[in-house]
N, C-alpha and C positions, 0 to 999 in steps of 0.2 A: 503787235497789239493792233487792235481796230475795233473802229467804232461805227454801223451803219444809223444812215436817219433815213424816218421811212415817213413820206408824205401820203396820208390818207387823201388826199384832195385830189380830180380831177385835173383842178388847174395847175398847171405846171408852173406859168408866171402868176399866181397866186401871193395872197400872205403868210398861207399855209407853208409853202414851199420854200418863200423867202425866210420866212421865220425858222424852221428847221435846219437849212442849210446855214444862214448866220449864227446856228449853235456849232455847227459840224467847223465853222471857221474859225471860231472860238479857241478850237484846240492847235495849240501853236505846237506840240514837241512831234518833235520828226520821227520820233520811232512806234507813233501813233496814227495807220494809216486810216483813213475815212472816205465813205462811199454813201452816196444819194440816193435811194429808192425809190419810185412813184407808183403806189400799187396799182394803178389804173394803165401802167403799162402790161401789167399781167391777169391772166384770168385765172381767178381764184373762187372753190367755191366753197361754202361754210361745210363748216363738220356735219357730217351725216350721224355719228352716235354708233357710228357701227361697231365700236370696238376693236377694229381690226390694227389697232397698234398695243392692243395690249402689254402683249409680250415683244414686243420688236422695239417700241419707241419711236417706231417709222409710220407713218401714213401711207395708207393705202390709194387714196385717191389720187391718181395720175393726173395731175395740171401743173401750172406753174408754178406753185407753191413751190414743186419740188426742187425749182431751179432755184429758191430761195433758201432751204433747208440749209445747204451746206453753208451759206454766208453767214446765215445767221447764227448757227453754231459755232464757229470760226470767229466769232466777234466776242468782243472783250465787253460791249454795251450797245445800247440802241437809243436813238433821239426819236421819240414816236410824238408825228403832229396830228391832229385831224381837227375841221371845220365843227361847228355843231350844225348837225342837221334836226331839226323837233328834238330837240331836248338830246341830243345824243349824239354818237360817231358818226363817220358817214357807212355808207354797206361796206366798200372797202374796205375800211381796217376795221368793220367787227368780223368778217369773214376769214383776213389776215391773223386776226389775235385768236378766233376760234379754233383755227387748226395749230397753234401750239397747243392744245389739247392730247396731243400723242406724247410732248414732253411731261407728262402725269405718271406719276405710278402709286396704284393703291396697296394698298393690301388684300390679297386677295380675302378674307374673310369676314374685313371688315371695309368698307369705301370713307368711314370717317377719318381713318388713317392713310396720309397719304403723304409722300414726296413730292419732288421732281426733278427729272435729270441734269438740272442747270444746278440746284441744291447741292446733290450727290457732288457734283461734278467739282465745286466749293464757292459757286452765286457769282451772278454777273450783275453790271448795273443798267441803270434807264432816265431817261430824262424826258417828260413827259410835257408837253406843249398842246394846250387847247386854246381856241381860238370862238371869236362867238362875236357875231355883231351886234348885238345888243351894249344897252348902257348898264344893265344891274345883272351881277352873277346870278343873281337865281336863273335867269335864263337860258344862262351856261346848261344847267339841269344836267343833267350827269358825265358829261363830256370827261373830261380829266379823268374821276372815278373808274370811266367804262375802260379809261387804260390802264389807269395805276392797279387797280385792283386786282385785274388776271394777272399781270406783271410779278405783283407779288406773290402771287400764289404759284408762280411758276420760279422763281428763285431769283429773281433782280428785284435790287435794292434801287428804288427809287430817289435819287438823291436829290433831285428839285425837280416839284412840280410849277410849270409856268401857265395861269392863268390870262387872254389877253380878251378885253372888250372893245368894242365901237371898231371893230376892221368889218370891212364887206368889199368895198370896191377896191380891183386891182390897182395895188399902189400906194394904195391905205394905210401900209404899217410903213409906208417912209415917212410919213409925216408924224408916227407915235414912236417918239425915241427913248421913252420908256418901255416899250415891248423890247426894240431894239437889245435895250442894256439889259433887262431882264434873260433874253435866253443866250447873249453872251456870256451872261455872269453864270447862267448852267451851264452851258458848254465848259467853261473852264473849269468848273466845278468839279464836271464828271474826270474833265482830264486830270487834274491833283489826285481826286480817288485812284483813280487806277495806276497814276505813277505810285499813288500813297501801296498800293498793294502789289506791285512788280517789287518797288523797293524793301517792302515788307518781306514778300518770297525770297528774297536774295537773303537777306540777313538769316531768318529762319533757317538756311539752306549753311550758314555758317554756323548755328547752333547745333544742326543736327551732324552735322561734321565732326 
C-alpha cells in the first residue's frame, strides 16, 4: 500500500510542504509506504487537448510527468497541497492535475458519458490541503474546489478536505496548532479508509471462496 503527497508550492521549507508532509506522518501502520513530492522539482507541462491518449490512457507528451505516471498509479491515495495564488492553485499543480486527463474514458459517441481508469480499476482516495494567507475563506476562492473537483471526476474519493487561513511566512503553520491537528486528523483518516478497504478485500475474498 502507498500513499504519495504532492507539494504544489515552490517552497520546499514552506507551510505548504510542512502541512502535507505532517499528513503523510500521520500514517502510523507499517505496511503503508509514503513518499513526498514537490512538483517544482519536475518540468511539467499542461495538456495540449490533443487527444492522443484516447485509446492508450497514456500521454503522449514526453516530460516528467512521465516519471510520475507509474507512482501515481501504484498508489493506493494522494495528500495534494497547494498555496492559493489569485484566487486559485499555483501553475504547478493545475498543470500536474491537467494531465490526469489521459486517465478519462468517454464514450465514444457520446462525451457526456464518461468513466475513468482509477473508477474501472475500483477508486482510490485523496486528501486535499489548501492553504491561503488571508483571514476570511472567501479569499481561499477556489483553491480546495480546483483539487477536489478533477479528483473526483477521476475516481478518488476525497475523504477530508483541509482548509487553512492566516499562514504566509515561512514558519507560520508552527505557531497554528489547529492546522497542525487538522491535517493529522486527515492523514489518519485516509489511513483507517484504506486499512478499512485492504480488510474489506480480504474478507470478500473469503466470501467468494
Amino acid at each position: 500500500m502507498k500513499v504519495l503527497g504532492i507539494v504544489g508550492s515552490r517552497r520546499k521549507n514552506g507551510n505548504t510542504a510542512y502541512l502535507v508532509q505532517q499528513a503523510l506522518d500521520a500514517i502510523e501502520c507499517k505496511k503503508i509506504e509514503t513518499e513526498l513530492i514537490f512538483l517544482g522539482n519536475y518540468n511539467i507541462r499542461g495538456c495540449t487537448g490533443c487527444e492522443g491518449c484516447k485509446d492508450t490512457y497514456k500521454c503522449v507528451i514526453m516530460d516528467d510527468m512521465q516519471k510520475l505516471y507509474p507512482r501515481i498509479l501504484e498508489a493506493d491515495a494522494i495528500i495534494i497541497g497547494s498555496p492559493t495564488y489569485f484566487y486559485n492553485i499555483t501553475s504547478d499543480m493545475k498543470a500536474f492535475i491537467e494531465r490526469f486527463y489521459c486517465f478519462q474514458v468517454f464514450a465514444e459517441d457520446d462525451r457526456s458519458v464518461w468513466s475513468s481508469i482509477n473508477e474501472v480499476l475500483g477508486g482510490k482516495y485523496a486528501v486535499v490541503i489548501s492553504i491561503c494567507e488571508q483571514n476570511d475563506e472567501k479569499d481561499m476562492g477556489f483553491t480546495a474546489e480546483a483539487m477536489s473537483k478533477p479528483l473526483e471526476g477521476l475516481g478518488y474519493r476525497v475523504v477530508e478536505t483541509v482548509k487553512i487561513l492566516k499562514l504566509f511566512k515561512k514558519g507560520d503553520v508552527l505557531q497554528n496548532q489547529d492546522a497542525l491537528d487538522q491535517v493529522k486528523r486527515a492523514g489518519k483518516k485516509l489511513e483507517k479508509t484504506i486499512r478499512l478497504r485492504k480488510e474489506t478485500e480480504e474478507k470478500l475474498k473469503l466470501y467468494v471462496e
